[in-house]
C-alpha positions as CSV (number, residue, x, y, z in Angstrom):
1,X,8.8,-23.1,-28.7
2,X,6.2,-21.9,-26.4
3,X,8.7,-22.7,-23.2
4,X,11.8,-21.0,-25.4
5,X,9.4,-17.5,-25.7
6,X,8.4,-17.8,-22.1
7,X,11.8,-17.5,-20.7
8,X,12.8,-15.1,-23.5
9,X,9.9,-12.9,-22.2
10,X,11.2,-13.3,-18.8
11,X,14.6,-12.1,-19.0
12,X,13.8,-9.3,-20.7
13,X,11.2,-8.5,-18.0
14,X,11.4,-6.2,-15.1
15,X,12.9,-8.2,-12.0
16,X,9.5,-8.3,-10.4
17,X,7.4,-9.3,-13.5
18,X,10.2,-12.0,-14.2
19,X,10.3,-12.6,-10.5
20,X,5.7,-12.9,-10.5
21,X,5.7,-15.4,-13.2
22,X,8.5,-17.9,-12.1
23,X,6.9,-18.4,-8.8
24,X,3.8,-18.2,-10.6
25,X,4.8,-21.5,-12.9
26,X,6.3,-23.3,-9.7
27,X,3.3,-22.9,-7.9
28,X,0.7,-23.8,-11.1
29,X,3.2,-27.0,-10.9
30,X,3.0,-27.9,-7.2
31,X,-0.8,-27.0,-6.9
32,X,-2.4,-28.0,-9.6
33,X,-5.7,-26.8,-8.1
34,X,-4.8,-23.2,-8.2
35,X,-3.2,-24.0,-11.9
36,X,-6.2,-22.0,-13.9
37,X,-6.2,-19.0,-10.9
38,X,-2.2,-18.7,-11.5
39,X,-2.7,-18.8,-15.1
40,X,-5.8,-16.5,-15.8
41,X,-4.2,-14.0,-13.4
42,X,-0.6,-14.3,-14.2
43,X,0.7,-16.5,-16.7
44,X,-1.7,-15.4,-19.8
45,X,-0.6,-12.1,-19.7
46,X,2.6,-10.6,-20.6
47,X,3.4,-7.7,-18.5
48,X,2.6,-6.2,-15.2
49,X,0.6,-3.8,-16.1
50,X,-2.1,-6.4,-18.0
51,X,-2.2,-8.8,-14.9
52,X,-2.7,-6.1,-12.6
53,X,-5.7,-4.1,-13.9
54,X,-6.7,-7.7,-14.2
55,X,-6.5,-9.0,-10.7
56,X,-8.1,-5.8,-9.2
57,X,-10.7,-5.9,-11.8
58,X,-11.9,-9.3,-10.9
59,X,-11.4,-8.2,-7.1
60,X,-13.6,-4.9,-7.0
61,X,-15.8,-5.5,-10.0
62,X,-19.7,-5.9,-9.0
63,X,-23.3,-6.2,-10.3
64,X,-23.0,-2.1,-11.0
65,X,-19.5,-1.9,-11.9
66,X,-18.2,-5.3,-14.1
67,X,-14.9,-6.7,-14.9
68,X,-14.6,-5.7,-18.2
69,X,-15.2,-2.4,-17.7
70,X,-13.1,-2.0,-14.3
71,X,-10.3,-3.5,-16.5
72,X,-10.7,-0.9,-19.3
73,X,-10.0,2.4,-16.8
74,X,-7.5,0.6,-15.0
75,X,-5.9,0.0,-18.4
76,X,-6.5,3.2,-19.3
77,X,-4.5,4.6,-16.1
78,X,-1.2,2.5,-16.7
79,X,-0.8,3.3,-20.0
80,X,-1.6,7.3,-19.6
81,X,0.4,7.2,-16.7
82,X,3.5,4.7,-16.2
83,X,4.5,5.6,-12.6
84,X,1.8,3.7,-11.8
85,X,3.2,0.3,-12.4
86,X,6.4,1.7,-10.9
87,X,5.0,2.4,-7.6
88,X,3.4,-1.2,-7.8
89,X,6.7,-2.7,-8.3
90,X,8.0,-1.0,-5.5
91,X,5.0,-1.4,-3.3
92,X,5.2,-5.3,-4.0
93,X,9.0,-5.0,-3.5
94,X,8.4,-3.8,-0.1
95,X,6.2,-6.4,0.9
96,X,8.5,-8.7,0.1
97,X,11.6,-6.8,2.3
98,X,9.6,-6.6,5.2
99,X,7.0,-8.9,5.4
100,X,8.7,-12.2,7.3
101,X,5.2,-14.1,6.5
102,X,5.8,-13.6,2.7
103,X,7.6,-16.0,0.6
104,X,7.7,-13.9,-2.9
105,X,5.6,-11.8,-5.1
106,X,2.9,-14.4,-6.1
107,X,1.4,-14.2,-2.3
108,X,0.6,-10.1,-2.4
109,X,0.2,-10.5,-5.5
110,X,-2.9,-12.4,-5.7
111,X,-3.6,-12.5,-1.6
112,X,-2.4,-9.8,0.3
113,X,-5.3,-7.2,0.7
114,X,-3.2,-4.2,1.9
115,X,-1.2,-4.7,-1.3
116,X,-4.1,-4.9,-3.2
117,X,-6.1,-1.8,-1.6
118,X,-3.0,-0.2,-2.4
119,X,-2.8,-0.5,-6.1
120,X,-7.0,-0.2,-6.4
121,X,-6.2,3.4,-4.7
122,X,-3.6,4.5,-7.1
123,X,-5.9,3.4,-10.0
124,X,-8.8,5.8,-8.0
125,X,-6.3,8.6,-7.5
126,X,-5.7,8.6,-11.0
127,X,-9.0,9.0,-12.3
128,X,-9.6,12.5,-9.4
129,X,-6.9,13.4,-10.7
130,X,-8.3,13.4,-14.1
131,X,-11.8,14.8,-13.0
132,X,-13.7,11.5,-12.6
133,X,-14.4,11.8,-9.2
134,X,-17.7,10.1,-9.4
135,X,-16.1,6.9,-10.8
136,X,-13.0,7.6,-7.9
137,X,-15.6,7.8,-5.2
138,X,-17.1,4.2,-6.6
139,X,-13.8,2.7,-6.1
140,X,-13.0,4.3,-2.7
141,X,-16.6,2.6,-1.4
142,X,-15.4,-0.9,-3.0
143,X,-11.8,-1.1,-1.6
144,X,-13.4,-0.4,2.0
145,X,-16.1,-3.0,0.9
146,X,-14.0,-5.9,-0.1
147,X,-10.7,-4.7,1.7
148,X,-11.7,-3.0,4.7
149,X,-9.7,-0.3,3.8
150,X,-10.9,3.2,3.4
151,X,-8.5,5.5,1.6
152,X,-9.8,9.2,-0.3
153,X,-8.9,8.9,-3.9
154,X,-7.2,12.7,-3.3
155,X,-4.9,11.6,-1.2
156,X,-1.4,11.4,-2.0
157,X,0.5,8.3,-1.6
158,X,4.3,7.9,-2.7
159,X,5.8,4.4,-3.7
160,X,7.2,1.6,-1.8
161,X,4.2,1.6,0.3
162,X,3.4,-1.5,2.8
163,X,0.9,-1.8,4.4
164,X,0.6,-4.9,6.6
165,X,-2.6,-6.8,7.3
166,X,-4.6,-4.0,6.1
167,X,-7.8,-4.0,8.1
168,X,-8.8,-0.6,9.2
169,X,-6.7,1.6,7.8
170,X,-8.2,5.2,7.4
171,X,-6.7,7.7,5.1
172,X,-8.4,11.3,4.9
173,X,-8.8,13.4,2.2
174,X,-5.6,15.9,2.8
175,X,-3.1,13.2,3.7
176,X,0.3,13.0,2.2
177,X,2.8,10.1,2.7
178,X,6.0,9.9,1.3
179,X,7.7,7.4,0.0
180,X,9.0,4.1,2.1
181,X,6.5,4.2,4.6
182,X,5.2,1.2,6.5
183,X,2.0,1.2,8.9
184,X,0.3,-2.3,10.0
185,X,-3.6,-2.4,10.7
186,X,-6.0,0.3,12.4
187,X,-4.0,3.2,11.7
188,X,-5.9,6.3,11.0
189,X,-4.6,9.5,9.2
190,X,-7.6,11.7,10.0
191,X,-8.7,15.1,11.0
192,X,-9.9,16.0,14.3
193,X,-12.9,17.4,14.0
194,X,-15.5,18.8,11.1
195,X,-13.1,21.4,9.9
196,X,-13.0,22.2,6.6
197,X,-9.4,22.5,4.1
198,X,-6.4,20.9,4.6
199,X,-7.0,19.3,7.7
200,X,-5.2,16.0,7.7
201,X,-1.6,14.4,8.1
202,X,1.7,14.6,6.4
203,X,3.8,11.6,6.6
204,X,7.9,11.4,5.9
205,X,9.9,9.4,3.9
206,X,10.7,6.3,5.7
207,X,8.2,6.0,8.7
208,X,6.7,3.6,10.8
209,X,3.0,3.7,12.0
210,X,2.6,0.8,14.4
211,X,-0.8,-1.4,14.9
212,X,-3.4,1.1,16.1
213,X,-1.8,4.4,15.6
214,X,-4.0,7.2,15.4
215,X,-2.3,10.8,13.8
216,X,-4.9,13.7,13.5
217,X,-4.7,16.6,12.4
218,X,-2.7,19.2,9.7
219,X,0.6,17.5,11.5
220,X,3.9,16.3,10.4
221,X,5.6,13.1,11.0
222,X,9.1,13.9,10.1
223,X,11.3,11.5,7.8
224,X,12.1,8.2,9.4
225,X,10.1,8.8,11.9
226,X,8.3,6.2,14.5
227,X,5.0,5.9,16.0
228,X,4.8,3.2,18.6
229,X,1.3,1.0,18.5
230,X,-2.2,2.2,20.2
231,X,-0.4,5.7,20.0
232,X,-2.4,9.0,19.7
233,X,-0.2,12.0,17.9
234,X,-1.9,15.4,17.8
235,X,1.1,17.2,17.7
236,X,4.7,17.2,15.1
237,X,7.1,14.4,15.0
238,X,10.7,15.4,14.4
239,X,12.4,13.4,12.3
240,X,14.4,10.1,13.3
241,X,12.2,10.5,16.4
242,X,9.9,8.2,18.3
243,X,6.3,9.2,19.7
244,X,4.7,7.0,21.5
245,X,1.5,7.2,24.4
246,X,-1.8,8.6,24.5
247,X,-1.7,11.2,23.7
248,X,1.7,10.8,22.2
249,X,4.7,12.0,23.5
250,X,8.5,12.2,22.6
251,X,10.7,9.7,23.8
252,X,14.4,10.2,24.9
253,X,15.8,8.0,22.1
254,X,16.1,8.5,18.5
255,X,14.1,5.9,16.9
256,X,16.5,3.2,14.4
257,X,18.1,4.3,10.9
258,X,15.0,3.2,8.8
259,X,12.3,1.9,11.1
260,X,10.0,1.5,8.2
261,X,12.4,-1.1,6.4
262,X,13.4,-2.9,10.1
263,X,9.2,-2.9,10.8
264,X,10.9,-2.8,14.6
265,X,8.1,-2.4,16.5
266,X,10.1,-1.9,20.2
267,X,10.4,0.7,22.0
268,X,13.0,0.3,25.5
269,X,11.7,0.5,28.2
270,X,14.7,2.9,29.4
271,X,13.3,5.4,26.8
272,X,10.3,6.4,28.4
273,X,11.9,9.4,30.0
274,X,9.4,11.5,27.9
275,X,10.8,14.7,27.0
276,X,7.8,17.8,26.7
């Protein structure tokens, strides 16, 4: 009977829950070792939602802040505010896409630190947006802690989000980035200097941030944008375009159709005809 619920509950799932706890059950089978993690994170709980606030609970809690209670506010965000598991959906979604080194949803999932950054930000971003910035701040200082990723909880972040490897990532305070947007390890969306205000990037749909990038400044990179690795943009990035130097420049070819989906990295050596 037990078996006969279980794949009841599954089909009426979303495709990613469904999708989290079938790999979950085939890997509790083949690695019986890992059985009780897959379980206590996964398979004892019935929806996204649950297992999620309870993985990053266990992940960011401390001797200050414990499980239980980092549960109950991350609980407290999904259900005040859906989107949330919506935008970790996608985000887990993208991983999946573009990600060549992951073999389904259970590795992020449990694993991946960018993902899991991610989805501790969105939970902090919830509560300064509901005037709890103390309790925001906390969780900003333990994702850099235990992720090495340092993201202010009033940034806005849209959904389908990857960020691959993780380590280093900086995100300032007045950063936007819009939905689809990949960027791998190192980048920084900072300001340039001590200025006060709105003083940090805007990021497209769609966009690429390679290994390393550094954007500064109140600047736009357009939709579907590029930013080739070890790059330094201080100034606007069309759209569809590709920047790429230090300090960045233009280059003479339009960058592909969706770079952040392709994760193309490459940038021709015929292209470096910079335009200024």
């Amino acid at each position: 009977m037990a078996n006969h619920l279980e794949v009841v509950e599954a089909t009426s799932a979303p495709p990613v829950w469904a999708s989290l706890r079938n790999e979950a059950e085939r890997a509790a089978r083949d690695e019986p070792a890992l059985a009780s993690l897959l379980n206590a994170v996964i398979l004892s709980h019935t929806n996204l939602a649950d297992a999620l606030s309870y993985q990053l609970a266990r992940k960011v809690a401390d001797q200050e802040l414990r499980a239980m209670s980092a549960r109950e506010f991350a609980d407290e965000a999904y259900q005040a505010d859906p989107s949330l598991i919506a935008a970790a959906e996608a985000d887990l979604k993208a991983v999946f896409e573009r990600d060549p080194a992951c073999k389904g949803y259970v590795q992020p999932f449990l694993f991946f630190k960018g993902f899991l950054a991610l989805q501790t930000y969105r939970v902090s971003h919830w509560l300064w947006t509901h005037s709890r910035q103390t309790l925001a701040f906390y969780l900003q200082s333990r994702i850099s802690e235990v992720f090495q990723v340092d993201i202010h909880p009033a940034a806005v972040i849209g959904k389908g989000i990857f960020f691959d490897h993780g380590t280093g990532i900086v995100i300032g305070e007045t950063a936007r980035i819009g939905d689809d947007v990949s960027m791998l390890h190192g980048v920084t969306l900072g300001g340039t200097g001590a200025e006060r205000g709105d003083r940090h990037p805007k990021i497209g749909k769609g966009v690429l941030l390679g290994a390393g990038a550094k954007v500064l400044g109140n600047i736009t990179v357009g939709d579907y944008a590029k930013v080739a690795s070890g790059s330094v943009v201080l100034k606007d990035v069309p759209p569809g375009c590709t920047a790429a130097g230090v300090p960045a420049r233009l280059v003479n070819c339009p960058t592909c159709e969706e770079p952040a989906r392709s994760m193309d990295h490459t940038v021709p050596e015929d292209c470096f005809n910079y335009q200024i």
